[in-house]
Backbone as a printed PyTorch tensor [residue, N CA C, xyz], in Angstrom:
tensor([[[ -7.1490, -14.6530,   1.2520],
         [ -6.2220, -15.4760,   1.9910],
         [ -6.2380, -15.0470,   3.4560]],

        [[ -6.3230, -15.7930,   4.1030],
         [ -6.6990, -15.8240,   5.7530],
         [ -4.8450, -15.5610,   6.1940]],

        [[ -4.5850, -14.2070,   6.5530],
         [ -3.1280, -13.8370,   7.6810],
         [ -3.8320, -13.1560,   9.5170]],

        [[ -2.6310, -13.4770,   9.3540],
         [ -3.0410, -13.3090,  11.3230],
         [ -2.7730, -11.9830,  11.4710]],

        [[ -3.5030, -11.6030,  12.8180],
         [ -3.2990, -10.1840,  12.9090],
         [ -1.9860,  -9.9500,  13.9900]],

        [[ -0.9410,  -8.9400,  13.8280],
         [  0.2290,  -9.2570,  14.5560],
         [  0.3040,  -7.8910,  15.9600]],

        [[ -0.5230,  -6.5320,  15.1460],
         [ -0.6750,  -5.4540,  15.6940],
         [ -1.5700,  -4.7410,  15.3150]],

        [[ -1.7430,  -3.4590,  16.2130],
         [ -2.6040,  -2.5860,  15.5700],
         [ -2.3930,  -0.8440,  15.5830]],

        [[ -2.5840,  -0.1920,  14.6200],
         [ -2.0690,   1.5190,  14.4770],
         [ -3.5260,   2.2000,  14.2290]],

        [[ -3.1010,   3.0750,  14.6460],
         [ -4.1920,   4.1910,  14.3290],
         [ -3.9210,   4.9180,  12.9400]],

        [[ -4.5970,   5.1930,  11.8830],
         [ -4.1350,   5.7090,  10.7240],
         [ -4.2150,   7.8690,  10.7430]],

        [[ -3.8350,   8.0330,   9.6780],
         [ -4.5900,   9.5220,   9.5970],
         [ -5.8350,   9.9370,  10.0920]],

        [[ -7.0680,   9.3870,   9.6280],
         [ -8.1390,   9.7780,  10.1600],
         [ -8.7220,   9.5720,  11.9290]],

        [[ -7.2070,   8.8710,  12.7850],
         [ -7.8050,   8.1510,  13.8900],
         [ -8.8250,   6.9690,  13.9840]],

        [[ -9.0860,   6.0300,  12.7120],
         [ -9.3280,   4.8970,  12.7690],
         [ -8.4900,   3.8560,  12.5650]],

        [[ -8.7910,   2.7450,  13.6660],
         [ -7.9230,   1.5830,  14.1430],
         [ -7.9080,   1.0480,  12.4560]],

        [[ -6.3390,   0.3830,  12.7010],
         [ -5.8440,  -0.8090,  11.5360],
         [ -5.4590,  -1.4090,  12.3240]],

        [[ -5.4080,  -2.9320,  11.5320],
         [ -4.7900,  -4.0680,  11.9220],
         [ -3.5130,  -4.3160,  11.0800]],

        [[ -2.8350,  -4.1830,  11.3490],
         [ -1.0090,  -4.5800,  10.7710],
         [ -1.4910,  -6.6050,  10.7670]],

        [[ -1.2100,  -7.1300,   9.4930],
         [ -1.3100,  -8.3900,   8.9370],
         [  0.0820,  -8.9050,   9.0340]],

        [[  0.1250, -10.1990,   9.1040],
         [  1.7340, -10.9370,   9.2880],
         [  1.8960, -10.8390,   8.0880]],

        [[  1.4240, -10.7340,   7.0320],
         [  2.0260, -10.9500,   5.4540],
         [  2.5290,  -9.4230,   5.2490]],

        [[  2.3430,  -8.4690,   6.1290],
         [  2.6170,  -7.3430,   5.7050],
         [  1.8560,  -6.1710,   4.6140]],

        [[  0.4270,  -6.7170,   4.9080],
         [ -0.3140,  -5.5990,   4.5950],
         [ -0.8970,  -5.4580,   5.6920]],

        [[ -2.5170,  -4.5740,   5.5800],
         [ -3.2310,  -4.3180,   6.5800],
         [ -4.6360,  -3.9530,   6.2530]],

        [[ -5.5890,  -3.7660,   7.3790],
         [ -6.5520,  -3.6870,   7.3210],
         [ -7.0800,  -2.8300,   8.4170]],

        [[ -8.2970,  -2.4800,   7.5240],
         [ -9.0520,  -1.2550,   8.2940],
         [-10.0230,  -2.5140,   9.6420]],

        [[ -9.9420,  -1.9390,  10.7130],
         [-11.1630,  -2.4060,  11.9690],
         [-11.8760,  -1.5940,  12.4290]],

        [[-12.8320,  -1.1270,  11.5740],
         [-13.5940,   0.0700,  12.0980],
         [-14.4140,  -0.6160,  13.1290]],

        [[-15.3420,   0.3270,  14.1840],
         [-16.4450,  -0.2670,  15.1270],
         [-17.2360,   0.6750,  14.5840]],

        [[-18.1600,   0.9310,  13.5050],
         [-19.1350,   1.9190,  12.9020],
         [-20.2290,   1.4850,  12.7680]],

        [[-21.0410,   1.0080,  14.0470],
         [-22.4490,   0.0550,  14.1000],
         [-23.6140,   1.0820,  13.4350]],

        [[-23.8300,   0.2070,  12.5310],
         [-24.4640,  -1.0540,  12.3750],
         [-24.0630,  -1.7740,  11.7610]],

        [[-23.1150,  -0.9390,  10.3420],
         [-22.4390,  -1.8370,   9.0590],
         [-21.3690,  -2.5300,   9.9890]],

        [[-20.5540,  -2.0420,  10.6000],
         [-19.6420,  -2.8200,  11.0360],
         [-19.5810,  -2.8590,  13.0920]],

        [[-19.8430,  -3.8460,  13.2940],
         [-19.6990,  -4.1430,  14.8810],
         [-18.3180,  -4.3550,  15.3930]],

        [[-17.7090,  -3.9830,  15.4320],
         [-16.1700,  -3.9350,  16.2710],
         [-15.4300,  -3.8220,  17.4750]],

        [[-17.1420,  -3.8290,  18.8920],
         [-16.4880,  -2.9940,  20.0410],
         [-15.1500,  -3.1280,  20.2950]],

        [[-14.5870,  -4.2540,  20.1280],
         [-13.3320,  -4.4810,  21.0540],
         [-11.9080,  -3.7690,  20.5060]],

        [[-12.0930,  -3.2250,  19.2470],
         [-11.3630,  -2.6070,  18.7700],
         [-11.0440,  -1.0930,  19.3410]],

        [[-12.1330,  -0.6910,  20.7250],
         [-11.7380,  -0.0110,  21.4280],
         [-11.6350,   0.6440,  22.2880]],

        [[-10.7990,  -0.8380,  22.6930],
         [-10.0840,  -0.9090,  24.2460],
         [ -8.8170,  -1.4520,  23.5350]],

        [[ -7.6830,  -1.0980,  24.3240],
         [ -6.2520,  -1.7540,  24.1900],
         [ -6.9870,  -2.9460,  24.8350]],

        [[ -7.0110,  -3.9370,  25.6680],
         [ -7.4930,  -5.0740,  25.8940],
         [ -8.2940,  -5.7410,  24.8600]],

        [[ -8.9650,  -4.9760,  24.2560],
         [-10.0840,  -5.9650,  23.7790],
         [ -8.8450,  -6.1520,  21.8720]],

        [[ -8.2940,  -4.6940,  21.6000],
         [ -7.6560,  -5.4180,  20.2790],
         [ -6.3440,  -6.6060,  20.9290]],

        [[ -5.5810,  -6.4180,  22.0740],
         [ -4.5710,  -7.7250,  22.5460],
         [ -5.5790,  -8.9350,  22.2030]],

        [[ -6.6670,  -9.0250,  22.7090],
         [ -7.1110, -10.0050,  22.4930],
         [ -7.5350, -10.9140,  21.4010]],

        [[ -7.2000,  -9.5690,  20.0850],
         [ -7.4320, -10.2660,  18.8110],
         [ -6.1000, -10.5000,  17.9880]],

        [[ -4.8310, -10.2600,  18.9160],
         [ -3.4420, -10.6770,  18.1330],
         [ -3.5730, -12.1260,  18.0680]],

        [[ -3.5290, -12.4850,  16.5780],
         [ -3.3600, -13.9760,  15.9790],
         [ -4.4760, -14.2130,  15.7640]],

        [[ -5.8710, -13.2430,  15.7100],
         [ -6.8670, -13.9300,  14.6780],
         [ -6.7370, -13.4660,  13.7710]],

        [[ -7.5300, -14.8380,  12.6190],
         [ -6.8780, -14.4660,  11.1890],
         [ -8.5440, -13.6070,  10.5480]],

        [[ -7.9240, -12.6850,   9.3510],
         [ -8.4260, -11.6280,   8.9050],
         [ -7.9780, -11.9460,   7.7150]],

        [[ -9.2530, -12.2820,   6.3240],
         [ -9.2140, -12.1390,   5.4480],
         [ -8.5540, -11.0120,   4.6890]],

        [[ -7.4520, -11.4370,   4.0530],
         [ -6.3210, -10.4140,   3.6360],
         [ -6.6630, -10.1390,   1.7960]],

        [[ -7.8710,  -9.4530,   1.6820],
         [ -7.9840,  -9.3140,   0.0800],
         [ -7.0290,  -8.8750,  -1.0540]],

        [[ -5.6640,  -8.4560,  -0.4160],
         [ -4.7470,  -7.5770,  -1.0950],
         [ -3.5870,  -8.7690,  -1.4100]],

        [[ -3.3000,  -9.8320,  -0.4270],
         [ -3.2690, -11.2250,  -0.9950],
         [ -3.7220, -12.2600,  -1.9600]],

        [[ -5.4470, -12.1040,  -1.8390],
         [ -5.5090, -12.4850,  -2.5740],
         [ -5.7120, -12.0370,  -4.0750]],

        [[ -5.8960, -10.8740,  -4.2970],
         [ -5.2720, -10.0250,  -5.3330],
         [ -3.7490, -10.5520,  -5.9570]],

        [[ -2.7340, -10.5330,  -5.1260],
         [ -1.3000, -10.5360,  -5.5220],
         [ -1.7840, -12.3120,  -5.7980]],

        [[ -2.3560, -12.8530,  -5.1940],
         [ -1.9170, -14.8880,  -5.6880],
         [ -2.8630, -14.8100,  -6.8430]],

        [[ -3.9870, -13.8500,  -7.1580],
         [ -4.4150, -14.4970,  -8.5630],
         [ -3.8200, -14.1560,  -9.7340]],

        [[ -2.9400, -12.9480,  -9.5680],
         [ -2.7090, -12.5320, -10.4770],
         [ -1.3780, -13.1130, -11.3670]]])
C-alpha cells in the first residue's frame, strides 16, 4: 500500500528512516549499488521527498490479513 512520507529519523545504527503517514516506517538507505539514495543525505535533498509515496509492506501485511 502506497503512504506518504511525512518525516525522517536516524535509527540506532545511524541509518536514515522515513516516518510513513500511516504510522509505520521505513528504512532509506543510500548503499550503492543495491540501493541508490543520494538525497537521503542532505537535509535538503530528504525535505524534498516529504509526500512521496513509499510502498508501505507492513500495511500491506495488516490489509491481507
Amino acid at each position: 500500500m502506497q503512504q506518504a512520507i511525512i518525516g525522517f529519523h536516524l535509527d540506532e545504527e545511524q541509518h536514515w528512516v522515513a516516518d510513513l503517514a500511516c504510522g509505520h516506517t521505513q528504512h532509506v538507505r543510500h548503499m550503492p549499488p543495491w540501493q541508490n539514495r543520494p538525497w537521503v543525505m542532505t537535509e535538503q535533498g530528504r525535505q524534498e521527498k516529504i509526500g512521496m509515496m513509499l510502498e508501505c509492506k507492513k500495511c500491506d501485511v495488516e490489509n491481507f490479513e
